[in-house]
Backbone bond lengths (Angstrom), bond angles and torsions (degrees), N, CA, C in turn:
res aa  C-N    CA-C-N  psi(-1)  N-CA   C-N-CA  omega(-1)  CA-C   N-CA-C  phi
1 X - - - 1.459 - - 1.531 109.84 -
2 X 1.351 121.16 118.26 1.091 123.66 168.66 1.745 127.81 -56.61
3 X 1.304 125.12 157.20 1.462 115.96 -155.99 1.730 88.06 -93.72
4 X 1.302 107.49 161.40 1.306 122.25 176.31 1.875 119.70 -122.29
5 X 1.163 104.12 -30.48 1.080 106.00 -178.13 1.217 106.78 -154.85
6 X 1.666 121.84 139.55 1.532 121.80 -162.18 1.180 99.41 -126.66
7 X 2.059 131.00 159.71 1.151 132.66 161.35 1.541 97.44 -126.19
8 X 1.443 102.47 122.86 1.656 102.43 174.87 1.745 112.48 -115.08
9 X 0.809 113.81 97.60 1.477 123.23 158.30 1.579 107.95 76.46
10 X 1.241 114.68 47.93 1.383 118.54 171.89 1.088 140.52 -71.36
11 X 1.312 136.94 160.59 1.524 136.91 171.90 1.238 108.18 177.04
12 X 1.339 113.06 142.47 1.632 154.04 -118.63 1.400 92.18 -143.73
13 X 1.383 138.30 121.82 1.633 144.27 120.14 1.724 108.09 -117.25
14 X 1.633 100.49 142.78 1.378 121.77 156.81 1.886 110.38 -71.55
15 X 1.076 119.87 122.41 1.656 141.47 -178.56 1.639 87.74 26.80
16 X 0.913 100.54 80.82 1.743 126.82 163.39 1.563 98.62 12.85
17 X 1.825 107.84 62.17 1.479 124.20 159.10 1.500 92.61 -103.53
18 X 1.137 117.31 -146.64 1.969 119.95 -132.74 1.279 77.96 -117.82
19 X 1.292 114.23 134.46 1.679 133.19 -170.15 1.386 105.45 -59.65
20 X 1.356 107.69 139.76 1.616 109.77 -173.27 1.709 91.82 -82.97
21 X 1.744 125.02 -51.74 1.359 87.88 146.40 1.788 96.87 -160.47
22 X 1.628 106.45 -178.11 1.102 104.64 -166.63 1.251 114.26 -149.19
23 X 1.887 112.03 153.76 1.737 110.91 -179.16 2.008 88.58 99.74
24 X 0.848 173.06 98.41 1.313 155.01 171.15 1.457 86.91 -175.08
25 X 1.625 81.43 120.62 1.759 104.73 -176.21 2.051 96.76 -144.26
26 X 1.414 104.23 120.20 1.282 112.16 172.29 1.323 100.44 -155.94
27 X 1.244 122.39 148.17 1.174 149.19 148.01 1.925 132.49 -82.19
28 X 1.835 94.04 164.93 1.163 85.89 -162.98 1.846 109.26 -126.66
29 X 0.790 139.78 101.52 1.751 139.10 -162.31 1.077 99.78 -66.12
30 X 1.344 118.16 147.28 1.925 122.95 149.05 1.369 115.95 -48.79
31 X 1.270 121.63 120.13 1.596 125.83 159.52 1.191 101.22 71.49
32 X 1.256 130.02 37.40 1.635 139.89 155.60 1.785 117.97 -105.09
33 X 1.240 131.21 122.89 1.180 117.21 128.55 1.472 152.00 -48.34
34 X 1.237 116.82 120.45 1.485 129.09 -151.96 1.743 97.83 -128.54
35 X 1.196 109.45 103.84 1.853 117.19 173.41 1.452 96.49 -111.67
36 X 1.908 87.04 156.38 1.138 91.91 -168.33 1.836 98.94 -139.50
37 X 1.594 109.17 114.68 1.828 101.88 -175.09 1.077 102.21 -89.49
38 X 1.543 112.17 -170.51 1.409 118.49 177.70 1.625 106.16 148.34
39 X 1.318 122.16 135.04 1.690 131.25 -137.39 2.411 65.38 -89.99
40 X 1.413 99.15 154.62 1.567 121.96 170.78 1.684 115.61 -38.36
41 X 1.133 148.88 104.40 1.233 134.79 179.00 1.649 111.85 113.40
42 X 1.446 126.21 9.36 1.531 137.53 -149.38 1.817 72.59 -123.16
43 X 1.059 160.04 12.31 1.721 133.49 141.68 1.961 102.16 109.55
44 X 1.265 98.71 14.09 1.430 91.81 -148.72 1.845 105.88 -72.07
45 X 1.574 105.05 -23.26 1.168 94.17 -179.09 1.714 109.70 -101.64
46 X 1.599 111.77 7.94 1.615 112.08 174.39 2.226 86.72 -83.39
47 X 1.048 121.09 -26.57 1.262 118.26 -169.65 1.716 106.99 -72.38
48 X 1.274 116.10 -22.77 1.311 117.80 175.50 1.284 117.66 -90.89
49 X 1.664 119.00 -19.93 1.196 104.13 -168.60 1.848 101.31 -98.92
50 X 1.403 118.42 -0.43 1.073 138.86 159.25 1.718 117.83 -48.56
51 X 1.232 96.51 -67.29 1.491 122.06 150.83 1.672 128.76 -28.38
52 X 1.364 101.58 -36.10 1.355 108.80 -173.81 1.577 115.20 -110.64
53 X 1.447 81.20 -2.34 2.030 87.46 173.77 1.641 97.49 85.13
54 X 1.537 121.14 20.00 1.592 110.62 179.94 1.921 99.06 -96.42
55 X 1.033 101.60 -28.02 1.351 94.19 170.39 1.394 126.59 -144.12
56 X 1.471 120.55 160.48 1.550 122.93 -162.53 1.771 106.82 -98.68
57 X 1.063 88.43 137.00 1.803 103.67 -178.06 1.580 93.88 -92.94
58 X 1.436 105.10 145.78 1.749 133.09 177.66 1.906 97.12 -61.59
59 X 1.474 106.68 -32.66 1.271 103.95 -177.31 1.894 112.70 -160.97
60 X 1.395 103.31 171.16 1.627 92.52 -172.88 1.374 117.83 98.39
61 X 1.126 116.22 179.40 1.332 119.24 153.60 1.793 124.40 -168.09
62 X 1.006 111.10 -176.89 1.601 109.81 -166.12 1.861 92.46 -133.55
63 X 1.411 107.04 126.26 1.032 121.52 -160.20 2.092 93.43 -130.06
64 X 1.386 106.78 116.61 1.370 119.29 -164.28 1.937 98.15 -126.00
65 X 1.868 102.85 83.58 1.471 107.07 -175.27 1.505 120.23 65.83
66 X 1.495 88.24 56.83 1.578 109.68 -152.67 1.662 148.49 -5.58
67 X 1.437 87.40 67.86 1.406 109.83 -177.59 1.856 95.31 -135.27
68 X 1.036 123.46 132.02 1.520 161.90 -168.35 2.312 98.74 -56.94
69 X 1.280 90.98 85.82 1.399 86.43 -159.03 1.618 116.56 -56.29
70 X 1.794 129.07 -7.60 1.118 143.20 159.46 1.417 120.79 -57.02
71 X 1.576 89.93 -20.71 1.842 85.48 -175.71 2.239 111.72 -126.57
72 X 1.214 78.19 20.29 2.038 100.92 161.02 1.235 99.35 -99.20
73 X 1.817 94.49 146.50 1.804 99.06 176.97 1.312 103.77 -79.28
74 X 1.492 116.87 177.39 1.330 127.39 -171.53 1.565 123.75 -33.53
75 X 2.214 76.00 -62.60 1.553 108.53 -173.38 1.833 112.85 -60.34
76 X 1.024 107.75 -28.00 1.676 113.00 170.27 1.186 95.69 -58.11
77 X 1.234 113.93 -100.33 1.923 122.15 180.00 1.155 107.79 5.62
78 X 1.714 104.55 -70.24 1.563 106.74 -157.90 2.123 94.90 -70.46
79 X 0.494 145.58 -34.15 1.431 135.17 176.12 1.427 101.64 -38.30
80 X 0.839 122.74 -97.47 1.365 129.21 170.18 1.482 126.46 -33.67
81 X 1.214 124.02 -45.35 1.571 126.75 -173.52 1.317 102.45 -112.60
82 X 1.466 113.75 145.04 1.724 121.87 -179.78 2.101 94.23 -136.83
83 X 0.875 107.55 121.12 1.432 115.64 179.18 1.410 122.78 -119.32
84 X 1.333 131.73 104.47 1.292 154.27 -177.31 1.850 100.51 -89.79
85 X 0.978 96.41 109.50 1.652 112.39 -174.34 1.609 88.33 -99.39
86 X 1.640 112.96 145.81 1.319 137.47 -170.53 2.033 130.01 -61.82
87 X 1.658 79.94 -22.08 1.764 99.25 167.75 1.734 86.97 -159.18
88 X 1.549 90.98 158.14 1.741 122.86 177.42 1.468 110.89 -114.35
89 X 0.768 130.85 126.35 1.818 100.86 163.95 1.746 101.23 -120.29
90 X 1.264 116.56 109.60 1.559 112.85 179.74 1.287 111.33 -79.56
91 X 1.874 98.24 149.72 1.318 90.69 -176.13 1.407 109.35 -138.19
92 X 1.510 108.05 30.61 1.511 116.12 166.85 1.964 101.06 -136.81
93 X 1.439 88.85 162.83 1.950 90.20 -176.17 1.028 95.45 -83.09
94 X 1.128 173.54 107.76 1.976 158.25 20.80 1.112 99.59 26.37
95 X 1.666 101.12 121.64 1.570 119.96 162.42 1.791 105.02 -74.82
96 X 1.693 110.03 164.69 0.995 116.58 -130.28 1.464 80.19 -96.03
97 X 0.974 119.00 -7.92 2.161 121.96 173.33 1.271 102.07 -95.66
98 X 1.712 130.87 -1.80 1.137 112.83 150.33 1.564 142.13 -100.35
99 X 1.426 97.46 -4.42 1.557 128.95 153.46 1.495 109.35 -47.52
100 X 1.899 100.90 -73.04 1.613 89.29 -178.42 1.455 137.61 -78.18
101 X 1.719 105.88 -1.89 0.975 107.85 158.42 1.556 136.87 -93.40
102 X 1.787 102.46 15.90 1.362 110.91 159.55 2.020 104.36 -63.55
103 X 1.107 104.91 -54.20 1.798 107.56 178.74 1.006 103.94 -28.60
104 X 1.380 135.74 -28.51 2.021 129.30 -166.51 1.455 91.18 -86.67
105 X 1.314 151.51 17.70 1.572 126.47 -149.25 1.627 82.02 -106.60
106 X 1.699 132.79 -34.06 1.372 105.55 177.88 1.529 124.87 -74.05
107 X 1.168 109.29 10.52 1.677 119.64 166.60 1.656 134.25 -87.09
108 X 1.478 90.92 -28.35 1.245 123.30 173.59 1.840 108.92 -61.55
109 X 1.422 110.84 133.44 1.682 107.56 157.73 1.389 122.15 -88.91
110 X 1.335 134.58 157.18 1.007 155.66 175.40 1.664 103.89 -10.54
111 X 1.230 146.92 105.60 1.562 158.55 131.72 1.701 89.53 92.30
112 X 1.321 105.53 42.61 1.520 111.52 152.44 1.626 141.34 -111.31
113 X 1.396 127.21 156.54 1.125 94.17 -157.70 1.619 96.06 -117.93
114 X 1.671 107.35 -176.28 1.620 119.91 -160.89 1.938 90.35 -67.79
115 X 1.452 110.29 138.67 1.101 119.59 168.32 1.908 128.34 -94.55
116 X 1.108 117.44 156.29 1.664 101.08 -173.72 1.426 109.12 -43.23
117 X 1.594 111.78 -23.92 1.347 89.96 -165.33 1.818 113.87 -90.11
118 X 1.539 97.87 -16.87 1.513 114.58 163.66 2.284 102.95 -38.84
119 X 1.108 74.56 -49.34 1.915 89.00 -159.70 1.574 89.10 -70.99
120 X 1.297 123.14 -61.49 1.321 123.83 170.91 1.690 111.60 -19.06
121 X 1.410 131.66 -68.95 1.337 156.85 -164.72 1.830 89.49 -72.62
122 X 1.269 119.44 -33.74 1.273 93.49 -163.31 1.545 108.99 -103.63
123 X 1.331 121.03 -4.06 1.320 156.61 -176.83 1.898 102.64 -70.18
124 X 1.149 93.70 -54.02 1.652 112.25 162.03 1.218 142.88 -44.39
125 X 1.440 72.02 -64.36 2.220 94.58 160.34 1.279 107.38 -49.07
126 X 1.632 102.66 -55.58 1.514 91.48 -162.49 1.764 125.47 -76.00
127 X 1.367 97.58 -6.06 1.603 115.57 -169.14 2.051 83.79 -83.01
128 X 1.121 133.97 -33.08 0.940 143.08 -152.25 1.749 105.08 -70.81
129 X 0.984 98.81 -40.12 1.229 128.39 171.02 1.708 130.02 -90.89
130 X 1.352 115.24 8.61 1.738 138.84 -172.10 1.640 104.80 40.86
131 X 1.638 105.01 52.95 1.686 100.93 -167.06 1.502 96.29 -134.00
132 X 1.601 105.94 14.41 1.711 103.78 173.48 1.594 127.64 -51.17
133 X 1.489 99.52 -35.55 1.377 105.14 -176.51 1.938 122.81 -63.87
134 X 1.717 91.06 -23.20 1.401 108.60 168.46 1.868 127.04 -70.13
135 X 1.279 94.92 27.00 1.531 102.22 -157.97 1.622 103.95 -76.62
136 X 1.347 99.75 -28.63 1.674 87.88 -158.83 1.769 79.78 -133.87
137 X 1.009 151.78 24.37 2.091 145.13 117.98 1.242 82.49 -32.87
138 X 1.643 94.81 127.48 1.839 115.27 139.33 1.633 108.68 -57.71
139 X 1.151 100.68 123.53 1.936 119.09 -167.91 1.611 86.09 -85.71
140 X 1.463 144.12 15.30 1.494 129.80 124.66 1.501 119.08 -62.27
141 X 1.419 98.30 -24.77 1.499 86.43 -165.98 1.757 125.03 -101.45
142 X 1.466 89.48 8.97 1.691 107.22 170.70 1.398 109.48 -51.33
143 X 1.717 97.37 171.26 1.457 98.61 147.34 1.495 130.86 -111.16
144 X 1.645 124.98 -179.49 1.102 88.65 -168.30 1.680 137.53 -77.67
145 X 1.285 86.19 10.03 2.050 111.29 -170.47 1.848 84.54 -70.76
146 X 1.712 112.15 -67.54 1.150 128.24 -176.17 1.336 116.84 -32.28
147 X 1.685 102.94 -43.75 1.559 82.83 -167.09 1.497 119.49 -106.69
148 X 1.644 106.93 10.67 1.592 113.15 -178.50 1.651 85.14 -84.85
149 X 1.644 136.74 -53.04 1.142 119.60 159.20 1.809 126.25 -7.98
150 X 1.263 101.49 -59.20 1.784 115.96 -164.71 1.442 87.86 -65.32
151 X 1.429 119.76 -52.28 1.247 103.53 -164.57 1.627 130.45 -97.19
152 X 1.661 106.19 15.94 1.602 114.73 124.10 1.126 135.59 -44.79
153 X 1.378 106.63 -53.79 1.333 123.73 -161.50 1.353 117.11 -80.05
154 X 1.567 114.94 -22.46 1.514 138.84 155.60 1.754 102.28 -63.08
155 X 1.207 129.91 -47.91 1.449 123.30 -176.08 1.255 102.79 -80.78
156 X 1.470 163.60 -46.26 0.846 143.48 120.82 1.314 156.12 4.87
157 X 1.118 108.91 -31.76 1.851 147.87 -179.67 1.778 78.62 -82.89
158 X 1.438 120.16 -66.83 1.511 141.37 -138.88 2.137 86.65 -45.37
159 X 1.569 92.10 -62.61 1.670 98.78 -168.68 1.490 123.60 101.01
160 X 1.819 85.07 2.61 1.637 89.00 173.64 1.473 129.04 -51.32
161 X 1.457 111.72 178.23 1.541 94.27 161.20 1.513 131.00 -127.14
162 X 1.590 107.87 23.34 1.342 132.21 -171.75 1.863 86.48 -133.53
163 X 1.505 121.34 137.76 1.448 126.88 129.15 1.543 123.46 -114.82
164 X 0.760 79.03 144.07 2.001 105.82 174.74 1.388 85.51 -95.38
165 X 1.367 120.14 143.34 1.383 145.44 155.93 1.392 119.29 -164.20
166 X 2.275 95.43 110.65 1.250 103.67 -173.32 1.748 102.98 -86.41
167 X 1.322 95.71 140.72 2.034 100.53 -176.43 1.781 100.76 21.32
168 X 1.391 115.80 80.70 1.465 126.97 159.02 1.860 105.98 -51.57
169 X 1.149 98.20 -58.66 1.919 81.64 -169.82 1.471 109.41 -88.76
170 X 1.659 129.34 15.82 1.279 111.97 -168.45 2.204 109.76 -68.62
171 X 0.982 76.93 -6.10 1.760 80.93 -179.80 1.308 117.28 -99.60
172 X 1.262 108.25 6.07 2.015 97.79 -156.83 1.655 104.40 -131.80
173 X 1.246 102.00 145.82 1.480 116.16 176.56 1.591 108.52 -25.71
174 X 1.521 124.69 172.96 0.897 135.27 126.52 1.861 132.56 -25.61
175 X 1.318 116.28 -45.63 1.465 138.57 -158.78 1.689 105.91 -98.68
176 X 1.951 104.87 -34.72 1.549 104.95 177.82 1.271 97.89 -92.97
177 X 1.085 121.33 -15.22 1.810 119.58 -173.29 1.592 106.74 -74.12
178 X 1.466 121.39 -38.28 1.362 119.50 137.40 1.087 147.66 -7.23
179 X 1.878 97.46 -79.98 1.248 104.75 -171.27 1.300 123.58 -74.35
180 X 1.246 102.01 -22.52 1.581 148.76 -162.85 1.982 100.11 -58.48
181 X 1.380 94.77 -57.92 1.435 112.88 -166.01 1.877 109.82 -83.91
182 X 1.948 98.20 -8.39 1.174 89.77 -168.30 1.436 104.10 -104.30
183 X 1.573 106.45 -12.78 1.694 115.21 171.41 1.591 108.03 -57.52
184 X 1.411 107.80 -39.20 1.685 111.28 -165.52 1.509 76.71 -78.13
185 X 1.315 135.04 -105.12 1.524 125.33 -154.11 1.693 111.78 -12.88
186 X 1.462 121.84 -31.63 1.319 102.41 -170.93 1.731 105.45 -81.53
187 X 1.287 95.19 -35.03 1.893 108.69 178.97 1.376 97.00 -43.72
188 X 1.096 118.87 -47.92 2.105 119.65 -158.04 1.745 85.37 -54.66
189 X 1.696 113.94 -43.85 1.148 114.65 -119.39 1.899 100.24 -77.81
190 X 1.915 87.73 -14.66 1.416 109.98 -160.58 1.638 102.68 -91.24
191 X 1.638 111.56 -2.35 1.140 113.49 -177.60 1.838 113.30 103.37
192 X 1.278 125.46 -26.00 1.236 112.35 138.59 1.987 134.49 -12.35
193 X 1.243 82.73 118.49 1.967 87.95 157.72 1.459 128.01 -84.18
194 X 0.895 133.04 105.23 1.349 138.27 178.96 2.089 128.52 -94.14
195 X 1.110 72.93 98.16 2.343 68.64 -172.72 1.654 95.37 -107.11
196 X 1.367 111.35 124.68 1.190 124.54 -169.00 1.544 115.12 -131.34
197 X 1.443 115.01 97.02 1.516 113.35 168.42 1.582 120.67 -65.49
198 X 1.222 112.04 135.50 1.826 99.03 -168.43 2.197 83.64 -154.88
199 X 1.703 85.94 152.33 1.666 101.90 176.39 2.113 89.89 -96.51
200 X 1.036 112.15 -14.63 1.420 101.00 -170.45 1.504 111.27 -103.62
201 X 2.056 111.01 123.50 1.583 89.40 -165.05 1.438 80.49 -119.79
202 X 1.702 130.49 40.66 1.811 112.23 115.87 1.440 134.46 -66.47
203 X 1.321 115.56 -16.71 1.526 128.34 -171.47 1.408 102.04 -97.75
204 X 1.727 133.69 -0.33 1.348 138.14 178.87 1.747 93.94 -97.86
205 X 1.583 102.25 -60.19 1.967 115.62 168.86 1.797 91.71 -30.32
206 X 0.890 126.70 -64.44 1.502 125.52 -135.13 1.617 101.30 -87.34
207 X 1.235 109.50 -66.32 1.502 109.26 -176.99 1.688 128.11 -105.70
208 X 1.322 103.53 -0.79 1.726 116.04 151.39 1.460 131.25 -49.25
209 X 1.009 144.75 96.82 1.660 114.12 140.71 1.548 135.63 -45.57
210 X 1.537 96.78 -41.11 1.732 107.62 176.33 1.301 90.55 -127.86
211 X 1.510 84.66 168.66 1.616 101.45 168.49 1.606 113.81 -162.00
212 X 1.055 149.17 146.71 1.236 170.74 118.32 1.324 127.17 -44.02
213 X 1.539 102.28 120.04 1.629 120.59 -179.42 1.535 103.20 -97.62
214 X 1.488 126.60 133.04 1.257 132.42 158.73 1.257 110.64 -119.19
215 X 1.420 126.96 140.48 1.474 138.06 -170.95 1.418 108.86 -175.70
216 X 1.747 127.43 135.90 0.903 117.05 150.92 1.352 109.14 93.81
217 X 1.731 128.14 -6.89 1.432 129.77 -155.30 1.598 123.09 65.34
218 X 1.355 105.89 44.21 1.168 97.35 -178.94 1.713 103.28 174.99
219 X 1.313 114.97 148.61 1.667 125.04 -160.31 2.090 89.50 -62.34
220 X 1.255 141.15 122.28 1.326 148.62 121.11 1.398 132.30 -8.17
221 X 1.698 99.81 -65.26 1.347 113.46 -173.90 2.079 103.95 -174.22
222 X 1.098 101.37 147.08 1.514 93.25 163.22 1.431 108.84 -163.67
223 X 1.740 122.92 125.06 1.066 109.95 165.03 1.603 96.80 -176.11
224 X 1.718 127.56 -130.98 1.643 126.53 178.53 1.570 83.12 -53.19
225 X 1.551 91.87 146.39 1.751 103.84 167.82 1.767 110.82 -67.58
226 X 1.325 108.08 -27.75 1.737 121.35 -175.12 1.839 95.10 -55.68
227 X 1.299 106.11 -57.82 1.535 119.96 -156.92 1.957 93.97 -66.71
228 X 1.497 104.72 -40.62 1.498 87.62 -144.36 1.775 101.87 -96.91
229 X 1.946 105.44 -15.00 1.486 104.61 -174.05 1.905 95.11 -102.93
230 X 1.140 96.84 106.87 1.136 123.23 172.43 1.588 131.45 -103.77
231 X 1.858 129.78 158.62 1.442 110.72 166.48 1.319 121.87 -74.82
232 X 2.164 111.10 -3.35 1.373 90.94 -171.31 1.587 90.17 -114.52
233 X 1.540 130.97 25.25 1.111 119.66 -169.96 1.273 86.38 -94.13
234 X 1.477 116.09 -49.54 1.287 125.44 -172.92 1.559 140.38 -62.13
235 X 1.190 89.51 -18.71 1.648 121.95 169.51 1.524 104.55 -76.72
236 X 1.126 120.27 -53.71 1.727 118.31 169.40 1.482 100.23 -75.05
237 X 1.134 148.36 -20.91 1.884 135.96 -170.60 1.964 89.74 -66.44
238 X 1.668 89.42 -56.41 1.807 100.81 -154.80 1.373 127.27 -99.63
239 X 1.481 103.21 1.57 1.568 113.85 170.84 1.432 108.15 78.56
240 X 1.201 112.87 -2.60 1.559 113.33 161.67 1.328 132.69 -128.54
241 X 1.039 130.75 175.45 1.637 146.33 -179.54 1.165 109.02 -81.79
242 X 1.594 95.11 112.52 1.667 119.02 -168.03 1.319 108.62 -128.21
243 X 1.264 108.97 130.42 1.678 105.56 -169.06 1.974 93.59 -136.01
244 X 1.373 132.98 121.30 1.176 121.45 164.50 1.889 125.37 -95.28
245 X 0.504 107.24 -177.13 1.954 109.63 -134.06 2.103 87.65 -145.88
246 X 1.101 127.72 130.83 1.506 129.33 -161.34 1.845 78.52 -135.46
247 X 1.221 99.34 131.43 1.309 111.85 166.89 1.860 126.93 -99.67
248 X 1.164 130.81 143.93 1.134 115.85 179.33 1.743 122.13 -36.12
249 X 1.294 128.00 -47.10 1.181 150.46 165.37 1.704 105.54 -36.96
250 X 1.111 109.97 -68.91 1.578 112.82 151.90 1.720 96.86 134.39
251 X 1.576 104.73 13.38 1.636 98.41 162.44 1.502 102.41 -94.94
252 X 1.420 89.50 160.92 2.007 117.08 -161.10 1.388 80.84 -112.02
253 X 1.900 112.82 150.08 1.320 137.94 174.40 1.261 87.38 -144.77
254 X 1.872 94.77 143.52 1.697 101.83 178.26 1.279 76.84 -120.85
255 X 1.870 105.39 168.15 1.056 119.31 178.56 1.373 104.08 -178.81
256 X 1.475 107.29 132.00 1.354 114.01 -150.32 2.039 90.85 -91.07
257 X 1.536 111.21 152.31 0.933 118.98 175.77 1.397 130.97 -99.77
258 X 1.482 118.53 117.14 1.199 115.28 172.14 1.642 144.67 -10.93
């Protein structure tokens, strides 16, 4: 699989205090899942939005089909990249089919508006996700399971061909955290890019190829998820004793030891 999107030697400070972290170079394959761990407070979602061209690194750069994604216009970016940030907080009443049919706006020309078939595409998304009935709820008035849903279903709508997804299931049931994780496995499957920040590194075991360790201000490890999510990688990520556990079925559970 050819690479799609590159990080070469980056690093991140807020008003040029002490880099949240730095040196971090990973790449991104066609139709791979790409997770990314890292103990609470390690940059992980300033590293994605880096990624998405939402914010500028002190150094480095992010190269999206190798062209310098800081210096593509918006509307390029967004073709290609769809980014689901970790909380929303809305602050207008928009029904929840007009949320995901904000995702159509890089398709759109200049002071035009979403067409049936815009709504059509985004109507989809959301059925995609068993959240059709949520079409016309003011997406204030979700919850928050509901509306990290919507705003799948908005990246999806988008048609990109890279997602960013910061902690996808940190909002969602047991049952959407599922389904949730099994929509992206099919996306990889369709040729989609998938970069996924997650606190859970059974859900990196399970639907990763690679994965990425952050700790400390600075990349850990990155490469096969087999090689790099380990009990002793993980034991140094989280400060505790982590031992994973292989089930007949042939999914792995970690679980830290008493």
């Amino acid at each position: 699989m050819g690479i799609v999107l590159s990080v070469s030697d980056l690093s991140f400070s807020y008003e040029q205090g002490e880099p949240v972290w730095s040196g971090i170079s990973l790449d991104v394959h066609a139709g791979e899942v790409l997770s990314i761990l890292g103990p609470n407070g390690t940059g992980k979602s300033t590293l994605m939005r880096c990624m998405a061209g939402l914010a500028v690194p002190d150094f480095g750069y992010v190269e999206l089909d190798g062209c310098h994604i800081h210096e593509m216009s918006r509307k390029k970016a967004a073709l290609a990249i769809a980014f689901v940030p970790q909380m929303h907080t809305p602050v207008f009443a928009f029904s929840a089919i007009d949320v995901v049919v904000m995702g159509r706006t890089a398709h759109l020309g200049a002071f035009a508006s979403p067409s049936a078939h815009d709504y059509e595409v985004s109507l989809q998304a959301m059925a995609s996700f068993g959240i059709a009935d949520l079409a016309e709820k003011p997406y204030n008035k979700t919850s928050g399971g509901e509306r990290q849903l919507i705003l799948f279903a908005r990246a999806i709508a988008q048609e990109a061909r890279i997602l960013l997804l910061d902690e996808p299931t940190s909002h969602l049931d047991f049952g959407n955290q599922v389904r949730t994780l099994e929509i992206i496995s099919n996306l990889a499957n369709r040729g989609l890019s998938v970069v996924m920040t997650t606190h859970f590194p059974d859900h990196a075991l399970r639907y990763s190829k690679r994965t990425a360790l952050i700790s400390g201000g600075s990349l850990q490890g990155f490469g096969l998820t087999e090689s790099v999510v380990t009990p002793e990688s993980l034991t140094s990520l989280y400060g505790l004793e982590v031992e994973i556990n292989t089930f007949k079925c042939g999914s792995r559970v970690c679980l830290a030891r008493p």
